[in-house]
Short mmCIF file of the C-alpha atoms (twelve columns), coordinates in Angstrom:
data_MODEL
# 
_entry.id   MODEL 
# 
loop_
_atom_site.group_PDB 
_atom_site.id 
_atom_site.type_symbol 
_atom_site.label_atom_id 
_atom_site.label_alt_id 
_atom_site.label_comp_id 
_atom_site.label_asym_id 
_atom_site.label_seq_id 
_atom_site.Cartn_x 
_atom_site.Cartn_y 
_atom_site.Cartn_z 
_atom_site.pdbx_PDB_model_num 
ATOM 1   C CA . UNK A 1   10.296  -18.869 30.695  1 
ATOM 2   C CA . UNK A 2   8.318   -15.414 30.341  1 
ATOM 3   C CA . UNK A 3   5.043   -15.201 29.432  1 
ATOM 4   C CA . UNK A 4   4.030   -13.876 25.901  1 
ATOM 5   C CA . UNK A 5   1.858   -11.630 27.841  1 
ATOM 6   C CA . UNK A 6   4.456   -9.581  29.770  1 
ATOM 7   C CA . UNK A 7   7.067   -8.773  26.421  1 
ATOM 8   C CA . UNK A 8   3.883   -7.431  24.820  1 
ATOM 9   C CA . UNK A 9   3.706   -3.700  24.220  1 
ATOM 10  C CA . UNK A 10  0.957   -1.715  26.057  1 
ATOM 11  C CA . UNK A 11  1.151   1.046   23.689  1 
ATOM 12  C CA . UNK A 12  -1.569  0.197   20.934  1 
ATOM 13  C CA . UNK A 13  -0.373  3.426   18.881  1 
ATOM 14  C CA . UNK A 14  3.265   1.915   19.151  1 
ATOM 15  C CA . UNK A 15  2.441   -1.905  18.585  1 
ATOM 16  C CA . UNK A 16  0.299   -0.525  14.903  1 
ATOM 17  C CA . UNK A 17  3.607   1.815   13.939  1 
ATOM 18  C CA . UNK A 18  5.728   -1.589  14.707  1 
ATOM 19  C CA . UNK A 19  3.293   -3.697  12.256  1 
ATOM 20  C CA . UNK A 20  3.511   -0.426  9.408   1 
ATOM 21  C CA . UNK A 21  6.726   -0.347  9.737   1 
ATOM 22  C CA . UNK A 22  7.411   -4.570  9.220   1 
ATOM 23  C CA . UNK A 23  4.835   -4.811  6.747   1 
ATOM 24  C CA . UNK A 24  6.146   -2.307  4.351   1 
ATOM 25  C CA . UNK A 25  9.893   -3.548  5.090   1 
ATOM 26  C CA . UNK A 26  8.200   -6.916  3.737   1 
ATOM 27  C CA . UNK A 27  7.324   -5.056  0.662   1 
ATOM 28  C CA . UNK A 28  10.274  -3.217  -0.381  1 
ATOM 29  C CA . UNK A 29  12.558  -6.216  0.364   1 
ATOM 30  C CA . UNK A 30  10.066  -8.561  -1.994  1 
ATOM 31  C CA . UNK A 31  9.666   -5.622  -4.966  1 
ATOM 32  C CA . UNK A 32  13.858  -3.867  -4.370  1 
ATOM 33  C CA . UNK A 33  15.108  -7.051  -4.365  1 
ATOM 34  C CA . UNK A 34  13.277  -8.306  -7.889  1 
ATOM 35  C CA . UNK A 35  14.489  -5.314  -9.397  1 
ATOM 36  C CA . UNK A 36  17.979  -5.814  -8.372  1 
ATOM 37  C CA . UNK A 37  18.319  -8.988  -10.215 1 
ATOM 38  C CA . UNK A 38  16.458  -7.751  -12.978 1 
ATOM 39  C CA . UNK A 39  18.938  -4.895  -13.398 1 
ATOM 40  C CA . UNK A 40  22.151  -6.220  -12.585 1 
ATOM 41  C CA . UNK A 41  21.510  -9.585  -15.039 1 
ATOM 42  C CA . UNK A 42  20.558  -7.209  -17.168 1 
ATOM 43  C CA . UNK A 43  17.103  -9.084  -18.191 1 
ATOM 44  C CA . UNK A 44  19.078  -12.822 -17.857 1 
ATOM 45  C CA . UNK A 45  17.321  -13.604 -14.347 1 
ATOM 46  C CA . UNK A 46  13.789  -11.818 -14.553 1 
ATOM 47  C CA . UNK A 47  11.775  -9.380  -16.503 1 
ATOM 48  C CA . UNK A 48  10.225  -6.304  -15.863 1 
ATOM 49  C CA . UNK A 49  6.964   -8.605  -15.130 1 
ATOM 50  C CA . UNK A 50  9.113   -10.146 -12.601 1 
ATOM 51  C CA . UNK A 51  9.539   -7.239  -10.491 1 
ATOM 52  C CA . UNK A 52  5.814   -6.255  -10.885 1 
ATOM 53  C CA . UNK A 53  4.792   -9.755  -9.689  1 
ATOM 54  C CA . UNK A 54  7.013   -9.771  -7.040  1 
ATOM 55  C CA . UNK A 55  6.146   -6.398  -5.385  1 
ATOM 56  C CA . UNK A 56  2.303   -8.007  -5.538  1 
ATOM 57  C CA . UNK A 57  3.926   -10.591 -3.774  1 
ATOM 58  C CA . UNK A 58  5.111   -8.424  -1.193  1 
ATOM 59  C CA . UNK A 59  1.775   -6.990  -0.496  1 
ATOM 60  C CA . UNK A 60  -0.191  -10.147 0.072   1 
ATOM 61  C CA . UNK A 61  2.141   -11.406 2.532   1 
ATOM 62  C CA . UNK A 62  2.485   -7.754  4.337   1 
ATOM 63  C CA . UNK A 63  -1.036  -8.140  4.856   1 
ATOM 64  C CA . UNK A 64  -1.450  -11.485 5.820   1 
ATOM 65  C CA . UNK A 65  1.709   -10.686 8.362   1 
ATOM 66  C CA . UNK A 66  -0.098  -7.361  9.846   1 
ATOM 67  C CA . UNK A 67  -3.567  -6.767  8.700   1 
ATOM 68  C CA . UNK A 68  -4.989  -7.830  11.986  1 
ATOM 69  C CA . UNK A 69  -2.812  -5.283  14.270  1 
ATOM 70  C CA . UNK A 70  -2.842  -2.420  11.753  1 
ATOM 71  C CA . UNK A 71  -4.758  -2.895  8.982   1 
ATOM 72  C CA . UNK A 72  -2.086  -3.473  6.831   1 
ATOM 73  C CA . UNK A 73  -2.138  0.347   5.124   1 
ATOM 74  C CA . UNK A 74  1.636   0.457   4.050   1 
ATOM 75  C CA . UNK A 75  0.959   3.412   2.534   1 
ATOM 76  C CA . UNK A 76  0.850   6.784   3.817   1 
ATOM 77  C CA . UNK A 77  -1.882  7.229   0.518   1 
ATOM 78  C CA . UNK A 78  -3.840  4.713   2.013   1 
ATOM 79  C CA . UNK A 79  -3.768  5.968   5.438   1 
ATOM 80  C CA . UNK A 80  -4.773  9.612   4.666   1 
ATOM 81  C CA . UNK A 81  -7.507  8.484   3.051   1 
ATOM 82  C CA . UNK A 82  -8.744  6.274   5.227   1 
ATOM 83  C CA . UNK A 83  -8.351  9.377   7.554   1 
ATOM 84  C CA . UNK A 84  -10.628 11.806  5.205   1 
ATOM 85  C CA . UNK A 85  -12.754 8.661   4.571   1 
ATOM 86  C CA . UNK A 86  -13.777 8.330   8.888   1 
ATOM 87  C CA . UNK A 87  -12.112 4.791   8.783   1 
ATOM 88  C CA . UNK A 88  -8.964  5.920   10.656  1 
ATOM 89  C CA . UNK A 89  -8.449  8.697   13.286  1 
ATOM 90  C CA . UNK A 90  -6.588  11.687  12.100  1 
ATOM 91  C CA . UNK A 91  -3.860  10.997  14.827  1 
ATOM 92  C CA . UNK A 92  -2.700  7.911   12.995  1 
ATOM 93  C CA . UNK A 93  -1.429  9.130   9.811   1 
ATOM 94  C CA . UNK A 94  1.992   11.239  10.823  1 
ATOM 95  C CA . UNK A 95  3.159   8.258   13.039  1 
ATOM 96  C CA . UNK A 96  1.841   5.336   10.133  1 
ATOM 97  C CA . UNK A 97  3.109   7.481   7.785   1 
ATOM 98  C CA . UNK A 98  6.721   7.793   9.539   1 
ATOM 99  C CA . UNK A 99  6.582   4.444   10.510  1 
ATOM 100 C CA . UNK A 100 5.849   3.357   6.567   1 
ATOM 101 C CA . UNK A 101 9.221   5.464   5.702   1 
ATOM 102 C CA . UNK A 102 11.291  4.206   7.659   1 
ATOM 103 C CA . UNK A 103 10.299  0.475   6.874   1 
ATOM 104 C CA . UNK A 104 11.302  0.991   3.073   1 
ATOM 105 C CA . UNK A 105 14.345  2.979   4.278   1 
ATOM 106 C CA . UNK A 106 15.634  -0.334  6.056   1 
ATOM 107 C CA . UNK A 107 14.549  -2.530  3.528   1 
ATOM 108 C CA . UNK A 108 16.163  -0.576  0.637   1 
ATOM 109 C CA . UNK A 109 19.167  -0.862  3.259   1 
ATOM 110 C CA . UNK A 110 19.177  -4.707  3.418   1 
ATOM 111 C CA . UNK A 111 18.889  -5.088  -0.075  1 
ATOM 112 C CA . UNK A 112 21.632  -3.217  -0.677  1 
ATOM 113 C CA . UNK A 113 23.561  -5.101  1.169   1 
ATOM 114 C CA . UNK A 114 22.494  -8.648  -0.449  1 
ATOM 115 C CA . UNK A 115 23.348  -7.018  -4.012  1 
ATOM 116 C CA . UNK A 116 26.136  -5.535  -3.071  1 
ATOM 117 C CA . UNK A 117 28.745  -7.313  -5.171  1 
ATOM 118 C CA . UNK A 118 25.770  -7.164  -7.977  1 
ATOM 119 C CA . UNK A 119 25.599  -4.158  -8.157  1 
ATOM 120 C CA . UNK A 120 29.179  -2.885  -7.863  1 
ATOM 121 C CA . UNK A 121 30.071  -5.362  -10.947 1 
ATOM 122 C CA . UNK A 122 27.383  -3.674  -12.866 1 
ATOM 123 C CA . UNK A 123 27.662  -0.438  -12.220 1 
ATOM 124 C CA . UNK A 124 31.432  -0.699  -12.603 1 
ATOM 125 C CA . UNK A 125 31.282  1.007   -9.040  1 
ATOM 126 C CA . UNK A 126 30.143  4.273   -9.987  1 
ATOM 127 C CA . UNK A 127 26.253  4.834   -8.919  1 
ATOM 128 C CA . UNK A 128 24.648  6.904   -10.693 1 
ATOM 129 C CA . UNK A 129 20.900  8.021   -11.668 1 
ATOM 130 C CA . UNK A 130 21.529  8.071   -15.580 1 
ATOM 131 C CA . UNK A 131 22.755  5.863   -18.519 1 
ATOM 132 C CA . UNK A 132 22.965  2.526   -19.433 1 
ATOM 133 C CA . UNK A 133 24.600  1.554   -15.862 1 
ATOM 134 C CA . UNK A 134 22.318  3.566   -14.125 1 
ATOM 135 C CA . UNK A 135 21.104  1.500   -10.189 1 
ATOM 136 C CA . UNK A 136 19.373  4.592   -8.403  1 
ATOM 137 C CA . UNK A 137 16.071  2.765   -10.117 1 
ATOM 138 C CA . UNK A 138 16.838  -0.741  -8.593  1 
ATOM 139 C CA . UNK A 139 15.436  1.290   -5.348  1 
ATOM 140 C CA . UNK A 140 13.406  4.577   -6.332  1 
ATOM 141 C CA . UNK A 141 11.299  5.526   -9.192  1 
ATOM 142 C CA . UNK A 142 12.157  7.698   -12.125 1 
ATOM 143 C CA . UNK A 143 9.877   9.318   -15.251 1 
ATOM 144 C CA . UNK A 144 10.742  8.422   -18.600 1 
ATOM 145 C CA . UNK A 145 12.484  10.902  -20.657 1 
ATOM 146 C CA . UNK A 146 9.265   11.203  -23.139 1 
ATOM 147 C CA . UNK A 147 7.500   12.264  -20.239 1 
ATOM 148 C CA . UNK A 148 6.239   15.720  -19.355 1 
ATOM 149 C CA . UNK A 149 5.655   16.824  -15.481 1 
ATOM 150 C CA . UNK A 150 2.279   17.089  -15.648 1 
ATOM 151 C CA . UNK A 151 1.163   13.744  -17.360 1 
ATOM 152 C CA . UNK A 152 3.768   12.189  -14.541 1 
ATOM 153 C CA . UNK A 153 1.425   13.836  -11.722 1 
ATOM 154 C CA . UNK A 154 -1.425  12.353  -13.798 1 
ATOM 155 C CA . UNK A 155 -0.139  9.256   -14.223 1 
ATOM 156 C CA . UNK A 156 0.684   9.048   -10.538 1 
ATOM 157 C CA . UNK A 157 -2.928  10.131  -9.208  1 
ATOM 158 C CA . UNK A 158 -4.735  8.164   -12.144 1 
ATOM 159 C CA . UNK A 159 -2.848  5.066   -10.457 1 
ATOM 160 C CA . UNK A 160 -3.642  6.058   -6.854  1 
ATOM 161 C CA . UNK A 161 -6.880  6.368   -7.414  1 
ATOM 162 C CA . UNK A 162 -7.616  3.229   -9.018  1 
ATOM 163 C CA . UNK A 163 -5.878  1.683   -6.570  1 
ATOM 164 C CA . UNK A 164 -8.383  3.206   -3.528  1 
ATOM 165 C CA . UNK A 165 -11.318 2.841   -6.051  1 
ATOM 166 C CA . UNK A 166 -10.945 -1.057  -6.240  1 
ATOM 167 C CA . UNK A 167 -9.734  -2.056  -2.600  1 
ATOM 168 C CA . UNK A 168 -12.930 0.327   -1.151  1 
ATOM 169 C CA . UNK A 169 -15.398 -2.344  -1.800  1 
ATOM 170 C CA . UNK A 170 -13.659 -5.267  -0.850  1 
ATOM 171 C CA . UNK A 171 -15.430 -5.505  2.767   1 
ATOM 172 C CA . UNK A 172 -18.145 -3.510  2.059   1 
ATOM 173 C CA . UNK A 173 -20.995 -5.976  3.335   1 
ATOM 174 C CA . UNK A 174 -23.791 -3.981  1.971   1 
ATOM 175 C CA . UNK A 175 -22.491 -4.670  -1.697  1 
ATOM 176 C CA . UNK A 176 -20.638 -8.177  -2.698  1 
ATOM 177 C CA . UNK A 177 -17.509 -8.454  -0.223  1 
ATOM 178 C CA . UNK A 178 -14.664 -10.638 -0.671  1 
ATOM 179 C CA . UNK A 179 -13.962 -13.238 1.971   1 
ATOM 180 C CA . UNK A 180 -11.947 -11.597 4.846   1 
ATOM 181 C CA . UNK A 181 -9.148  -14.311 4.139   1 
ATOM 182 C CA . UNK A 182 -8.582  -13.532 0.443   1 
ATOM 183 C CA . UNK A 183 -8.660  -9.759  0.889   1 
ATOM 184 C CA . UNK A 184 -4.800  -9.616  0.753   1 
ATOM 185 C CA . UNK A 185 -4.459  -11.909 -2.519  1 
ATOM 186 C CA . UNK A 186 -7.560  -9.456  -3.995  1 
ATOM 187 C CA . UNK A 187 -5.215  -6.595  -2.925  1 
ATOM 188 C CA . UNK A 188 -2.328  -8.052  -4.705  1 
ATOM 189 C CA . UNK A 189 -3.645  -8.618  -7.781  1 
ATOM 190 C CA . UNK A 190 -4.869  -4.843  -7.720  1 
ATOM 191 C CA . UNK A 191 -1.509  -4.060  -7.306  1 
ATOM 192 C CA . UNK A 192 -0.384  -6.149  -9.968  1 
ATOM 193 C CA . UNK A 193 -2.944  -4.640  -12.835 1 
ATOM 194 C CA . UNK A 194 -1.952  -1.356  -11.687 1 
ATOM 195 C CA . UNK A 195 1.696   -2.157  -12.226 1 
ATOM 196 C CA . UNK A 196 1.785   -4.046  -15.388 1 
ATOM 197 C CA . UNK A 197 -0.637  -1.442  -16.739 1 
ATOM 198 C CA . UNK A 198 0.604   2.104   -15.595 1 
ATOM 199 C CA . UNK A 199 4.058   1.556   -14.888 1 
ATOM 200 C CA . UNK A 200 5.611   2.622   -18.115 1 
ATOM 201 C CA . UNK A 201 5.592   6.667   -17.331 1 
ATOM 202 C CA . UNK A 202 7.399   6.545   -14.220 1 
ATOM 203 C CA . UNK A 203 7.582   3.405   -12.358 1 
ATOM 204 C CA . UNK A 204 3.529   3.358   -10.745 1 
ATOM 205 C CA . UNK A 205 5.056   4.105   -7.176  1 
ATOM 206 C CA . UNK A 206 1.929   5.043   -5.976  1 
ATOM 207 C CA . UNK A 207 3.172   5.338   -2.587  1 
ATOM 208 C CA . UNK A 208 5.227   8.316   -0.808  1 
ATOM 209 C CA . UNK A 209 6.941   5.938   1.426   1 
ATOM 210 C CA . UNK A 210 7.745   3.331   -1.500  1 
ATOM 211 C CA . UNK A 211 9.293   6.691   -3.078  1 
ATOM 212 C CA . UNK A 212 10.627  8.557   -0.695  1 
ATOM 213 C CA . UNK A 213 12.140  5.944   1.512   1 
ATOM 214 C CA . UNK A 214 14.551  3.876   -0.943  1 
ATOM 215 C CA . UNK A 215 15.533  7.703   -2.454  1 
ATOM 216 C CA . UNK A 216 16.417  8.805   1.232   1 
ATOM 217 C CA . UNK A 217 18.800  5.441   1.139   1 
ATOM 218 C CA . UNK A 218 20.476  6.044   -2.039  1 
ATOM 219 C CA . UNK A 219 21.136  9.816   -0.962  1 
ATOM 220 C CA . UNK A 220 22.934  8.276   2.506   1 
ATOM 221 C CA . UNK A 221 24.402  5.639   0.335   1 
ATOM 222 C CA . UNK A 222 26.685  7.130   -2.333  1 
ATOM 223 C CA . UNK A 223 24.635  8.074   -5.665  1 
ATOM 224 C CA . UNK A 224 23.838  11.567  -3.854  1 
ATOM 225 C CA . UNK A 225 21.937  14.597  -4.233  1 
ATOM 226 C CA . UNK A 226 21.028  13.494  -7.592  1 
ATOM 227 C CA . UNK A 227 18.498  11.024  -6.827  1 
ATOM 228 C CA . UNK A 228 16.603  14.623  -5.730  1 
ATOM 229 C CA . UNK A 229 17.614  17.081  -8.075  1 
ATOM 230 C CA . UNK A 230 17.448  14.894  -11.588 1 
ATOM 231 C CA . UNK A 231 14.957  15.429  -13.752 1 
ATOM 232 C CA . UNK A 232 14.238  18.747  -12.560 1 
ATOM 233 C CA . UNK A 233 13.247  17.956  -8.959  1 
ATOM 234 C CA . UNK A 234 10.878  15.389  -10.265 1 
ATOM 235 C CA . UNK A 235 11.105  14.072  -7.143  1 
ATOM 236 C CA . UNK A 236 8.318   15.548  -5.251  1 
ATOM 237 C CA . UNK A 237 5.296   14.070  -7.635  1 
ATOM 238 C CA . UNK A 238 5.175   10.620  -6.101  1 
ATOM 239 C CA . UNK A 239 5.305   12.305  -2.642  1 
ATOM 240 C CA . UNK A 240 2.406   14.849  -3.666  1 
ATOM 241 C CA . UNK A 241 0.116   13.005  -6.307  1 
ATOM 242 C CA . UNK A 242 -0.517  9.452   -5.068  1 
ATOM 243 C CA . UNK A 243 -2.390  11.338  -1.542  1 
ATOM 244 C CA . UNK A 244 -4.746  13.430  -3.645  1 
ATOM 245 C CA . UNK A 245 -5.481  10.489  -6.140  1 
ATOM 246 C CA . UNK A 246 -6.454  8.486   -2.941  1 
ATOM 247 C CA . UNK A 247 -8.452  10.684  -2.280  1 
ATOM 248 C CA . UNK A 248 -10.249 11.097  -4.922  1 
ATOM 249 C CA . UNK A 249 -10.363 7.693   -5.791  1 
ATOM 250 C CA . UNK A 250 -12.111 7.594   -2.150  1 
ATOM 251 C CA . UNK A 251 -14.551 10.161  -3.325  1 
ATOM 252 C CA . UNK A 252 -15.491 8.786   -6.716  1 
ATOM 253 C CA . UNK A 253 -16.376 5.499   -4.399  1 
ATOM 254 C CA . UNK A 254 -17.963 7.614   -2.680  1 
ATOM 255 C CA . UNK A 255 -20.383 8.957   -5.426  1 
ATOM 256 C CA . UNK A 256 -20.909 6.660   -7.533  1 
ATOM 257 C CA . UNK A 257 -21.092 3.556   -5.060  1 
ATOM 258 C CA . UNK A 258 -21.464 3.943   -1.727  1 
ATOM 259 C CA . UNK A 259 -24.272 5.940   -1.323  1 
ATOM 260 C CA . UNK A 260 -26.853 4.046   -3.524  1 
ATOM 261 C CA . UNK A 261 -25.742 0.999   -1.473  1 
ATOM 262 C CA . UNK A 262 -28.923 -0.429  0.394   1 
ATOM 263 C CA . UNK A 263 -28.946 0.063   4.205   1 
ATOM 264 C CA . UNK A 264 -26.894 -1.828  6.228   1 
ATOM 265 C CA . UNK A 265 -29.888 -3.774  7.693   1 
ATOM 266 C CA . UNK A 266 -32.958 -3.217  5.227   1 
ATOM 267 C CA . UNK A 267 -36.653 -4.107  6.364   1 
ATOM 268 C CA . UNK A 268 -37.884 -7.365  5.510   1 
ATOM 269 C CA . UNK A 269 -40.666 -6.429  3.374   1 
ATOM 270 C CA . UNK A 270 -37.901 -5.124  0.781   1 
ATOM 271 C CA . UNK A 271 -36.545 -7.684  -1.856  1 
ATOM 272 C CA . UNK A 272 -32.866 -7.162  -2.447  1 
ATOM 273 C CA . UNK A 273 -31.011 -7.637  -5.889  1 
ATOM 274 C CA . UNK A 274 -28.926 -11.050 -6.166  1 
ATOM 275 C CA . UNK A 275 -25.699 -8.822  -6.759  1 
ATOM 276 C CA . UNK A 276 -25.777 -7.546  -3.187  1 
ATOM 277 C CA . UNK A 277 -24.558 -9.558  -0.771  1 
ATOM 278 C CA . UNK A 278 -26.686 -11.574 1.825   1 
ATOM 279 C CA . UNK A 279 -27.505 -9.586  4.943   1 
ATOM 280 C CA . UNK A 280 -25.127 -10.662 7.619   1 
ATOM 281 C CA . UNK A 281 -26.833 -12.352 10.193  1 
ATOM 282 C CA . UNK A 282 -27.275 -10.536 13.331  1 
ATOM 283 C CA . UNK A 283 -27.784 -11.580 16.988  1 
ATOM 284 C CA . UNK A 284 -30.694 -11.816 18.505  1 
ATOM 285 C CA . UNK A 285 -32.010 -8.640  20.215  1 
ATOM 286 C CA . UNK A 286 -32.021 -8.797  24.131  1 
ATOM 287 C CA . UNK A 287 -35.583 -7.111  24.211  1 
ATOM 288 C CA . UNK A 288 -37.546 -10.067 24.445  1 
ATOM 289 C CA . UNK A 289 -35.052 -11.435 27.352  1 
ATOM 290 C CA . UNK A 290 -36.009 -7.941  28.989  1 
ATOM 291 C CA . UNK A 291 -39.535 -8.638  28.666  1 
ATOM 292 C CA . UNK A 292 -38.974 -12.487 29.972  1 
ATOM 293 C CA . UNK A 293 -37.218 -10.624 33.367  1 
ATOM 294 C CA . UNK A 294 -40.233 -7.771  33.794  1 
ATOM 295 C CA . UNK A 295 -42.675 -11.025 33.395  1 
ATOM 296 C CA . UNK A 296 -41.244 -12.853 35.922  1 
ATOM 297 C CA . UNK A 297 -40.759 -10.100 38.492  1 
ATOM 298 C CA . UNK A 298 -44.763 -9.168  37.951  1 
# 
């Protein structure tokens, strides 16, 4: 029988990429699939809430499943600003990012191919992006038809950036961090305020791969060009907007938090507030072991 030890990969770049690319296949196959049954019911077997819950659902257990190899980022919005933030080396956010892609490619692949039959009977086997048999939106998003192009590119960094903003301080353990263990159920509910609350404009992808990935399917899968060119190109704003509202959702942390945080290991003397969190308990400094070694060599 082989040994764990000799099928794992080497590579640490290559084993991360691996857990990006299954943890964000976890989440398009939970949040795709919920919107498949939505649509093709048409509203019998789930609600819109239904597909908002069930993409929260997706990223709790993507983190559980590869938080400890990767971090769980599954999105490329994440990862590049964890990059500008110092969290993550610069190096890691092209192959992530890729690997993030590609993950929502095959899961927008898969379920396809569960709602296969679904879809064809409700679509009458034409896909297409518009009208009342439209399925290009069971896998990508699409704006409203209210909606101008800049308030989409709002909406889209607005959502980002609250999305960065809240999951910043979750481990910070200079303010009041969250149990390592519930940090993915925290994460999930984020998600889930997000998408019951800024969803209406255009969908609240807030992530390029989420985006991009199902709408690179659909183009290989029959509805064509048109999931690109509709809406006058709209396409590019959830590739564009959700980086630059992580970041800035970063830097408003940033400001307004991180900075007037106490120090990481404060002198005694000073009283802290009872909001922040109780200093961690450190080990025991080896300098008075030192001093027991000098001793007995004297």
């Amino acid at each position: 029988m082989l040994k764990k030890r000799a099928l794992r990969l080497r590579n640490a770049m290559v084993r991360e990429c691996m857990a990006e690319f299954l943890g964000t296949f976890v989440l398009l196959l939970f949040g795709c699939s919920a919107a498949a049954q939505v649509k093709t019911s048409r509203d019998t077997k789930g609600q819109f809430l239904s597909v908002n819950m069930a993409f929260s659902v997706g990223v709790m257990s993507a983190m559980y499943l590869t938080k400890g190899i990767s971090g769980a980022h599954l999105n490329p919005a994440v990862t590049m600003s964890f990059c500008v933030l110092g969290r993550v080396p610069w190096g890691r956010l092209v192959p992530y990012s890729l690997s993030q892609l590609l993950g929502a490619y095959v899961a927008s692949g898969l379920v396809y191919l569960v709602y296969y039959d679904a879809i064809m009977e409700f679509s009458g086997g034409v896909l297409t992006v518009h009208g009342q048999n439209e399925t290009a939106s069971i896998f990508a998003t699409y704006p409203s038809e209210y909606l101008t192009l800049g308030r989409s590119f709002l909406d889209q960094v607005v959502g980002t950036g609250m999305l960065m903003l809240c999951i910043l301080a979750l481990d910070e353990k200079r303010n009041t961090p969250a149990p390592s263990e519930l940090i993915p159920p925290i994460v999930a509910v984020v998600v889930l305020g997000i998408s019951m609350s800024m969803s209406a404009n255009c969908g609240a992808a807030i992530n390029p791969a989420r985006d991009l990935g199902p709408r690179l399917f659909t183009l290989t899968a029959g509805w064509g060009t048109e999931v690109f060119t509709c809406y006058n190109y709209w396409f590019w704003v959830p590739l564009v907007a959700p980086p630059i509202g992580g970041v800035l959702g970063s830097l408003i942390y940033l400001v307004f938090i991180d900075w007037h945080l106490p120090e990481a290991d404060p002198p005694e003397s000073f009283s802290t507030l009872s909001t922040i969190s109780d200093k961690i308990q450190q080990p025991s400094t080896t300098w008075d072991n030192v001093a027991e070694l000098k001793a007995a060599y004297l």
